[in-house]
Structure formats: structure tokens, C-alpha cells
DOTI-749244 format. One record per residue (C-alpha): x, y, z; residue number from 0. Coordinates in steps of 0.2 Angstrom, whole numbers. Example, Ala and Ser with C-alpha at 12.3 -4.5 7.8 and 13.67 -1.06 7.14 Angstrom:
REM DOTI-749244
<site <62; -22; 39>; 0>
<site <68; -5; 36>; 1>
REM end
This chain:
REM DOTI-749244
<site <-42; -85; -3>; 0>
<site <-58; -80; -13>; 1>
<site <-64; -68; -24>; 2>
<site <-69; -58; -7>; 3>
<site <-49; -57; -2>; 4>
<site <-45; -47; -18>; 5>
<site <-57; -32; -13>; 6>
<site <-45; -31; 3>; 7>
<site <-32; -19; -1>; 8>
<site <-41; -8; -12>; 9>
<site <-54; -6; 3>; 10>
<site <-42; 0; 12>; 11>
<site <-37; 12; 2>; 12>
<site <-52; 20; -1>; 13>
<site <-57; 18; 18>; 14>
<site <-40; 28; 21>; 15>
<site <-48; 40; 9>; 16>
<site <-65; 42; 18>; 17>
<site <-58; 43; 34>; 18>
<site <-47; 60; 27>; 19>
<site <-62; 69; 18>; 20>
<site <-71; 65; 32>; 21>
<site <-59; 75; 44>; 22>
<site <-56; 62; 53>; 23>
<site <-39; 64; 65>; 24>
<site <-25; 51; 60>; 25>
<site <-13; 45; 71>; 26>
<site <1; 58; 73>; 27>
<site <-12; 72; 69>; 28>
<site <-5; 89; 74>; 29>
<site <-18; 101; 78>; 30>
<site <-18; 115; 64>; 31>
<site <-9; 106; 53>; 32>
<site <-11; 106; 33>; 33>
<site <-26; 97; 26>; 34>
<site <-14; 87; 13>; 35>
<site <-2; 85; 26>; 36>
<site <-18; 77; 39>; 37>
<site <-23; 66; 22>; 38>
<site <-5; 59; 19>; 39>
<site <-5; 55; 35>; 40>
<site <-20; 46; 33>; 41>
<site <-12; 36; 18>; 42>
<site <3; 32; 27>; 43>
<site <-7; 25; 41>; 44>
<site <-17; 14; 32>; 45>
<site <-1; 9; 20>; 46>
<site <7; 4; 37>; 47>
<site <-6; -11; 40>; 48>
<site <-9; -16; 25>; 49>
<site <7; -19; 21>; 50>
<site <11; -28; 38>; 51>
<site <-4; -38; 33>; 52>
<site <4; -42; 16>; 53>
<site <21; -48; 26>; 54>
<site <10; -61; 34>; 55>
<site <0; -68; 20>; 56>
<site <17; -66; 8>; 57>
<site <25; -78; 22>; 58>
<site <15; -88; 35>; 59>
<site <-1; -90; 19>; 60>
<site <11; -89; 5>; 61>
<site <5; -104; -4>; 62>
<site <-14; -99; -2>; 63>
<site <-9; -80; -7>; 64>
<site <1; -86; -20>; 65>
<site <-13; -93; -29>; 66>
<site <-24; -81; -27>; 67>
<site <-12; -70; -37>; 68>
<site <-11; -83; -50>; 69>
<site <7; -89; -46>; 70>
<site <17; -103; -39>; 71>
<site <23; -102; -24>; 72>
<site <44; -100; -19>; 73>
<site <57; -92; -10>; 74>
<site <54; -73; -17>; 75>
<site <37; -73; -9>; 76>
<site <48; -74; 8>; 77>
<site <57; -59; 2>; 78>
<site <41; -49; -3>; 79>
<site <33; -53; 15>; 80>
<site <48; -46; 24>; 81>
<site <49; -31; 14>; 82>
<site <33; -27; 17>; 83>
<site <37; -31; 34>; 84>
<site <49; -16; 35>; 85>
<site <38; -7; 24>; 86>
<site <24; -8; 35>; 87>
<site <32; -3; 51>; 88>
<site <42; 11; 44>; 89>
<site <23; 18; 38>; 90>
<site <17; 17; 52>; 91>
<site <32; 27; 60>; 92>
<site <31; 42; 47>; 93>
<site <13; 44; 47>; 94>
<site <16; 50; 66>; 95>
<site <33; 59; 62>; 96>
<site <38; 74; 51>; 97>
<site <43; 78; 32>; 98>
<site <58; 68; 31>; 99>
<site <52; 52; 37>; 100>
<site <38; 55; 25>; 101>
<site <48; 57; 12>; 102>
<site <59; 42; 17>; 103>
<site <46; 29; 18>; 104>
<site <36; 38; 2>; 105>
<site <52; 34; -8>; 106>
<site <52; 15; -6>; 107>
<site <33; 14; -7>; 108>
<site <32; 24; -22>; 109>
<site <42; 15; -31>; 110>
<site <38; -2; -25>; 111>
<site <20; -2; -29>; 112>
<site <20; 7; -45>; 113>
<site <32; -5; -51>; 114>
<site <23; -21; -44>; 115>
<site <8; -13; -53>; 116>
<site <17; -15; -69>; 117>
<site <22; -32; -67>; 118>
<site <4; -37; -63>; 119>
<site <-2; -26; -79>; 120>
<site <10; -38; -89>; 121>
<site <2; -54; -80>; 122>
<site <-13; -49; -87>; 123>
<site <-7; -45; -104>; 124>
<site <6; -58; -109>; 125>
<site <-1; -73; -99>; 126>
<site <-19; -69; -99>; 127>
<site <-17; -69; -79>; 128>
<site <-35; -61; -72>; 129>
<site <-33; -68; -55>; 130>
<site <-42; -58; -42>; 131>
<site <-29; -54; -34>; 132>
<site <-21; -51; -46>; 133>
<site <-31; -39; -56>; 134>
<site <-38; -30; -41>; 135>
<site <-22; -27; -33>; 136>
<site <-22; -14; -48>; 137>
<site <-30; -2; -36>; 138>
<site <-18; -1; -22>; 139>
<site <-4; -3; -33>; 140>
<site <-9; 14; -43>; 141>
<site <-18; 21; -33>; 142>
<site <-9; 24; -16>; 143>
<site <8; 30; -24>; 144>
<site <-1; 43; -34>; 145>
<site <-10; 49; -17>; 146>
<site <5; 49; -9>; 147>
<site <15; 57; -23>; 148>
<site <2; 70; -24>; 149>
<site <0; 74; -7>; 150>
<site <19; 75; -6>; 151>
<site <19; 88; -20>; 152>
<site <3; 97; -14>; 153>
<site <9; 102; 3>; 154>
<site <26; 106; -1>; 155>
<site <36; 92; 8>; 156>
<site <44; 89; -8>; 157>
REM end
């Protein structure tokens, strides 16, 4: 995995982003719906595949991804593959139900990258770890849980 793979997932996230200013329909769209509501959407979308992308380079590639984040491969990385696995699918799902399966999957999500962000913050800090991956991977991790979270709050679902 190169430098290119790092730029992946915060791609993503601002192609999720574009695609919602643009006015783009998600999946799941619901004709007069809120803006916010149409943009989380969007982000839920988008979180769905990139994190069932993510189950399968945490599991089929995990040596290759490993590295790329700076790590040594083991048996956790299994663990992170399937829970993105279940992340991914259950993104997918909310971003073409309602508020409570927004609000369901959000939880996990939120909570879940904002701490994997942290983690990857102290890489960087203690062990000097500036791994692609590693270090752009920042993006997502902040950035998508504060959209979410936001978007939550601004359209009222929570």
C-alpha cells in the first residue's frame, strides 16, 4: 500500500461532502426532506463503504494495511475488519431508513472513530509514527464524526 492508498478515505469523505452541497440525491432520499437530513444521509452513505472496504483490507490485506499504518500485523486487526464489517452494512441501512437508525449506527460510529483518531494522534506523538496511513487517516477519523454529529444536532434527530 502507497502513499496514494492513504488519500483513500479522506477522499471519500470529501466526495460525500460534494456530492451533498451539490444537491445531489442519496440513496434513501425522500423528496422534501431537510437539507441536513439529505447531507447526513450522504455521510452515512459513504461511511457504509468505506468501512466495508476497511473490513476487507483489515482481514483479506491485513499484513499489507498493517504496514501501511505503521503496525505489525495480529489477531486484533481481524477484530477491526469485522467490526467494520458490521459498521459498514448497518450505514448503509440507516442512510435509507429514519431517525432512529440514524441515530443507532451514529453512536457506534462516533465513537469509534473519534477514539481510533486519538489513538493514531498518540502514534504520532509518542512513537514518532507518521505513516501515511497513519497520519492521513486523521481526516476521516475527525472529520466524518463531527459531520455526523453536527448534522444529527442540526436537523433535530437528536
Amino acid at each position: 500500500m502507497g502513499k496514494s492508498s492513504s488519500l483513500i478515505l479522506p477522499g471519500l469523505f470529501i466526495l460525500a461532502w460534494i456530492f451533498a452541497l451539490a444537491g445531489q440525491s442519496p440513496p434513501g432520499d425522500v423528496p422534501g426532506e431537510l437539507t441536513d437530513i439529505t447531507y447526513l444521509r450522504w455521510m452515512l452513505y459513504m461511511a457504509g463503504w468505506v468501512f466495508l472496504s476497511s473490513s476487507i483490507m483489515h482481514t483479506v490485506f491485513a499484513k499489507k494495511m498493517a504496514e501501511s499504518i505503521g503496525w505489525v500485523t495480529n489477531g486484533f486487526q481481524l477484530e477491526i475488519g469485522f467490526v467494520c464489517l458490521g459498521l459498514g452494512l448497518g450505514s448503509l441501512y440507516a442512510s435509507q431508513h429514519g431517525k432512529e437508525a440514524w441515530i443507532a449506527i451514529s453512536l457506534p460510529i462516533i465513537t469509534f472513530l473519534l477514539l481510533a483518531g486519538v489513538n493514531h494522534l498518540v502514534e504520532i506523538v509518542r512513537k514518532k509514527n507518521y505513516a501515511p496511513n497513519n497520519t492521513m487517516i486523521l481526516i476521516w477519523d475527525f472529520g466524518m464524526p463531527i459531520s455526523i454529529a453536527a448534522l444529527l444536532l442540526s436537523s433535530n434527530t437528536i
